[in-house]
N, C-alpha and C positions, 0 to 999 in steps of 0.2 A: 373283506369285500370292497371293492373299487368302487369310490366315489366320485358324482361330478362338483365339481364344485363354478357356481356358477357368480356373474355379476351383482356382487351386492346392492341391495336400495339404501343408499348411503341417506338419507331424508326424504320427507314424505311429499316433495316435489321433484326429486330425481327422477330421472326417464332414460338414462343413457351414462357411461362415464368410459373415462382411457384409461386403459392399463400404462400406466409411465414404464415402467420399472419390477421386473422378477428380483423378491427379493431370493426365493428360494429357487435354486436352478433343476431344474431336470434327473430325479437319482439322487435328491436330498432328503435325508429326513426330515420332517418336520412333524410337531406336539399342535395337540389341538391349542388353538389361542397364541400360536408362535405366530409370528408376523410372513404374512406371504408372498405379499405384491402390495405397490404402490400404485393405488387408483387416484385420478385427478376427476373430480366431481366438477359443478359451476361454484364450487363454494372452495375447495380448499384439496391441496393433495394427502390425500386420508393411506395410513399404514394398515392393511386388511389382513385380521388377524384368520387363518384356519380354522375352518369349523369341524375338521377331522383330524385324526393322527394317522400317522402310515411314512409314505415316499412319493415323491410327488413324481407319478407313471409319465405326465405328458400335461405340457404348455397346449392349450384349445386357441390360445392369442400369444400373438405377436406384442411387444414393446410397441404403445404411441398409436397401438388399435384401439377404434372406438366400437363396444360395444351396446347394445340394450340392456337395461337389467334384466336380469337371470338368461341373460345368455351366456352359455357352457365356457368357462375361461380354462380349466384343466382339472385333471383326473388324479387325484391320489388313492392309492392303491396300497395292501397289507406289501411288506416286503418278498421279494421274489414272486411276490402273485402273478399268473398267466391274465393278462384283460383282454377281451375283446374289442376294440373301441369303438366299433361301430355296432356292435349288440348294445354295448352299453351308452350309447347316443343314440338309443332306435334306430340307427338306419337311416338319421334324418342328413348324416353327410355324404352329401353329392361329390359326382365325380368334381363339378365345377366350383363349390366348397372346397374343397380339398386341393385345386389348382392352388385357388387364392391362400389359403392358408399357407401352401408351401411356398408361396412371391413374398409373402410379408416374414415367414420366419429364418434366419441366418441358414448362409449357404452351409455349412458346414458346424457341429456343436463348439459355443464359448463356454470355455471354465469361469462361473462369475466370482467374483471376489469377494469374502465375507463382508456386508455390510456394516458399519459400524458407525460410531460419532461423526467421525474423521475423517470419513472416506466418504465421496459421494458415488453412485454407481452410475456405471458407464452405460452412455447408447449411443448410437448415432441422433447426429444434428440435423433438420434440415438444411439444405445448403443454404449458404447467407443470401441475403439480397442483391448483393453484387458480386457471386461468386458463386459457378456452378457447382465446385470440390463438396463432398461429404464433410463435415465437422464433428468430429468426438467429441462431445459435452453431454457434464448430466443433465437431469430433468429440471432441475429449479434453475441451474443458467438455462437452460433451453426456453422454460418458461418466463422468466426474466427476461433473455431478450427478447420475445416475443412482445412480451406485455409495453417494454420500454422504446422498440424500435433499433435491438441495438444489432447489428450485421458481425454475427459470429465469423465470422470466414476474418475478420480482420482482428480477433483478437488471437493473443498467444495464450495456451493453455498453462496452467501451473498445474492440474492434477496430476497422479499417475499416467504415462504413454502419453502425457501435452496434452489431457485431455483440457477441455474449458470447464472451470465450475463457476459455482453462484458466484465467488470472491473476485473473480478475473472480469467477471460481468461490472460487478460495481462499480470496482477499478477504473474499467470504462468511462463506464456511468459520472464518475466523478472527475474523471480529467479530463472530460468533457467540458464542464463548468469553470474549467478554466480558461484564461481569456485569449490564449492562444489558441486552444482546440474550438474557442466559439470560433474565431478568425478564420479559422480553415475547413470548417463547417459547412458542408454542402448545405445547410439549415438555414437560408440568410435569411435578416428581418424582410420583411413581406410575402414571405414564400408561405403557403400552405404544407401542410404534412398530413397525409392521411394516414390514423394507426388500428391497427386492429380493435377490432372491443371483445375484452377477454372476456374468460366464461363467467367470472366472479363477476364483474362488471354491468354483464348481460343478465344474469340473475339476480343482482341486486336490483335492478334496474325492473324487470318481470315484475318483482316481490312486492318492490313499494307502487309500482302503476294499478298492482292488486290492491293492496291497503287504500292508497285515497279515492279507489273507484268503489272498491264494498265496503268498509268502513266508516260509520259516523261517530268521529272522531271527536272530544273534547277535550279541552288545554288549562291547567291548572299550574299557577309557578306560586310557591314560597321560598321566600330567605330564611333561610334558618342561621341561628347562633351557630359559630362551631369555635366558637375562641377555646372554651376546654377541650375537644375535641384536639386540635390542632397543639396545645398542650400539652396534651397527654401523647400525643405521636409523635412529640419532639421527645417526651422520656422516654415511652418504650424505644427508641430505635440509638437513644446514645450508646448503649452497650455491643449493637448490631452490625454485623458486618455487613459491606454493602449491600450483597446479593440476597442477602435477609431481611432488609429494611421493610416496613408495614407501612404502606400508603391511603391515603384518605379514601378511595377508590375500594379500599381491602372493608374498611367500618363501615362504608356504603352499602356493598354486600352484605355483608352483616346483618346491619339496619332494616334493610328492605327485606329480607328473608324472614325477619322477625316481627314486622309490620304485617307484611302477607298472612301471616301464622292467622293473625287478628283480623284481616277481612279479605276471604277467600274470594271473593269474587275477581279481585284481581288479578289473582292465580288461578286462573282460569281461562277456555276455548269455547266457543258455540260450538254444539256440538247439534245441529238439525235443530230444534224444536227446543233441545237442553240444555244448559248453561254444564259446563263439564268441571268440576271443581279439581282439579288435581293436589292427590294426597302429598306427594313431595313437590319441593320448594327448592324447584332448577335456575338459578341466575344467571341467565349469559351477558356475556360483558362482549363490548362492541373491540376490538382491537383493528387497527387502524393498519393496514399493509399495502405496501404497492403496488398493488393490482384491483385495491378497492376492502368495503371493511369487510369483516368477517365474525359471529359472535364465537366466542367460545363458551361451555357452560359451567359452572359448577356448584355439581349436584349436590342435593342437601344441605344446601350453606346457612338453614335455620338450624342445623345439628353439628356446625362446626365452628372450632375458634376463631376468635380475628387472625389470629397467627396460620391456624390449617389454612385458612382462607386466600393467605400471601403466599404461603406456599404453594397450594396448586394453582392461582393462579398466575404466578410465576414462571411457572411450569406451563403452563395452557401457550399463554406467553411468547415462550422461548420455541415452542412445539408450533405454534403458527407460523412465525416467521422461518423456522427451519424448515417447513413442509413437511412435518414427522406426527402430525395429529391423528389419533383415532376416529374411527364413528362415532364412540361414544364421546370426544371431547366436544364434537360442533352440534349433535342429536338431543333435542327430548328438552330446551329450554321451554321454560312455563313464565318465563318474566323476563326485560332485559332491562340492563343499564348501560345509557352511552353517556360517559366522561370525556368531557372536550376542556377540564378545565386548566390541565397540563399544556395546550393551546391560548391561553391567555383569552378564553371566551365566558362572558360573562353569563349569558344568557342564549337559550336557543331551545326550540322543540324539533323533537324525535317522532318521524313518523311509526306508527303502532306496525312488531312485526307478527303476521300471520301464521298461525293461527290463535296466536299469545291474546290478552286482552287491553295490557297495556306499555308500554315504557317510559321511563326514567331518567328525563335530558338534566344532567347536572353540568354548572359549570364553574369558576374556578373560585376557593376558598381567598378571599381578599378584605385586607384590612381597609374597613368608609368609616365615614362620620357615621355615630348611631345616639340617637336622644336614649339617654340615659337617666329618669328621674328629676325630667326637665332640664340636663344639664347637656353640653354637648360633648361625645367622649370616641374614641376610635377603639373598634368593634373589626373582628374576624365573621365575616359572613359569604355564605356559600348559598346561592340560587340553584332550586331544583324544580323542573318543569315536570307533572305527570301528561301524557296521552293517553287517554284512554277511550274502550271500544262505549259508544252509549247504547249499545242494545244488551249488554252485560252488567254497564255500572250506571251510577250516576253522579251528579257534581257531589250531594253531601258526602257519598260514599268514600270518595276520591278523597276529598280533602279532608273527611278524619284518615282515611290512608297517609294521608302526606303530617297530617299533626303525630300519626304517631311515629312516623318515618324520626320528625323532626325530634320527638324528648327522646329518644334514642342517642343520635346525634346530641343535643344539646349536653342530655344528662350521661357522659359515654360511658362510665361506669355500670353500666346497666348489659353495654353492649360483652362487658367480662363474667358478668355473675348469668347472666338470662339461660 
């Protein structure tokens, strides 16, 4: 029996999102949980998995349309099943629905090209900024230059058919910064440039205007030891190939997951009247991209090794920056961490994200002077700032939070057996 399958609520502030990208074209099969379309949220371009099996009868949207959540995106259907498509959309497409739907969808059927690592998929561009012509580029250059101000019409494509992809974009991007392409720069010093504000930009922006208007926020920093720490991940990683390496960021996760275990309130949302205690223990981590941050989560990180831990976040990672994340990679965080200390910052606080109760500003592990048994001695130490909500915690709560954060850390052996 023929199903609709409509616009996912990618988060629980989502109201709206763009279809980028069909992964599956028209007369494909597709498995429940097979990947189907590439929807771009305010937060990140999410890969939407299938919630039926069958063939997918008929596209309800166009590539680069925005719609509402749970509005009708297309219909998959048993094979060779007969559908009605307007019984099975009640009736609610109008003749003038049906105008527009046929203006936004290709004049004639594209065979699309199996997606894959390597390949990014094709759509049309809007025209550049100074150039009427249609542009072939995927979604992530399309969005890239959107976000950067970069005028597609003047690059050359390197994909398949000269399309543009993200690489051709950067390319740009970076010969720009050279001191010829400043020279010749319509961009000269004094000039103003007005640039779009992206959707990640605008929602991050929404998010935190919410945090320091409802939230009464209070700020806790401790240094912790992390000289064995720091130790001990210079041993585990001699053997390690690069892309396996374990970063301080990875035992941080860790640490906090296994902190929270011991006082739930920080792992926790106001829930009306209720303090909401959530039974697992989600750490999103802030990841930094150019279009602004973005967390990613991962789940159960109180029931995973330091090593599980590098790994998927690695993966989380690698999946942001390529626009290839799930729902479930950015959904369902109960605690965050933002590491700035890869930036050479020593100290700094993180506004609380919503509907979480607190976060986690760490910043970078650095050898200081440290009094040592009255004697003066040089010491590896790592400043970590809590946020937190005070209608949920309060300071003593907070700061055995952050002592036990810290004999985690100090004592890291703890952080392999626990």
């Amino acid at each position: 029996m023929a199903k609709i399958i409509e616009m996912p609520k990618l988060g629980f502030d989502m109201a709206e999102g763009t279809l980028m990208n069909w992964v599956k074209a028209e007369g494909d099969k597709v498995e429940k949980g097979e990947t189907l379309a590439e929807i771009e949220t305010d937060k990140a371009t999410v890969q939407v998995e299938s919630s039926e099996s069958g063939v997918v009868f008929k596209h309800l949207a166009a590539p680069n349309a925005t719609l509402p959540v749970g509005a009708p995106i297309a219909v998959i259907s048993a094979p060779g099943e007969t559908v009605d498509l307007d019984a099975l959309l009640g009736g609610s497409t109008t003749a003038e629905e049906k105008e527009k739907t046929e203006e936004k969808a290709p004049a004639s059927p594209v065979s699309e090209p199996p997606v894959d690592q390597t390949v990014e998929p094709e759509t049309p561009a809007a025209p550049g900024p100074e150039s009427g012509a249609s542009v072939k580029a995927s979604p992530l250059a399309k969005a890239l230059a959107r976000d950067r101000g970069v005028n597609l019409a003047a690059i050359a494509g390197s994909g398949p058919g000269g399309r543009v992809v993200k690489r051709d974009v950067e390319a740009a991007l970076e010969s720009a910064k050279s001191p010829a392409a400043v020279s010749s720069s319509a961009f000269a010093p004094g000039q103003d440039r007005a640039l779009p504000l992206s959707k990640l930009r605008a929602a991050i922006g929404r998010r935190m205007q919410e945090s320091k208007r409802s939230i009464p926020a209070f700020y806790l920093t401790r240094s912790i030891d992390v000289q064995d720490l720091v130790r001990m991940r210079r041993q585990m990683n001699e053997s390690r190939e690069k892309d396996a390496k374990i970063s301080l960021n990875d035992f941080l996760v860790r640490a906090a997951a296994l902190a929270l275990g011991q006082y739930p309130n920080l792992n926790a949302s106001l829930d009306g009247n209720n303090i909401l205690q959530h039974g697992d223990i989600n750490i999103g981590v802030a990841v930094a991209l150019e279009q602004g941050l973005l967390t990613v989560v991962l789940r159960n990180a109180d029931r995973k090794s330091v090593e599980q831990i590098a790994a998927e976040s690695g993966r989380l990672v690698r999946a942001a920056r390529e626009g290839k994340l799930r729902n479930e990679d950015i959904a369902g965080s109960t605690f965050t961490i933002s590491n700035l200390g890869m930036y050479d910052i020593e100290e700094f606080i993180a506004i609380v994200n919503p509907p979480e109760t607190a976060i986690l500003a760490v910043g970078s592990a650095l050898e200081v002077p440290v009094a040592v048994n009255g004697s003066l001695q040089v010491g590896w130490r790592m400043k970590a700032t809590l946020s937190a909500d005070h209608r949920v915690t309060d300071g003593a709560e907070a700061a055995q939070f952050l002592q036990a954060l810290a004999l985690y850390l100090e004592q890291p052996w703890r952080l392999l057996v626990a």
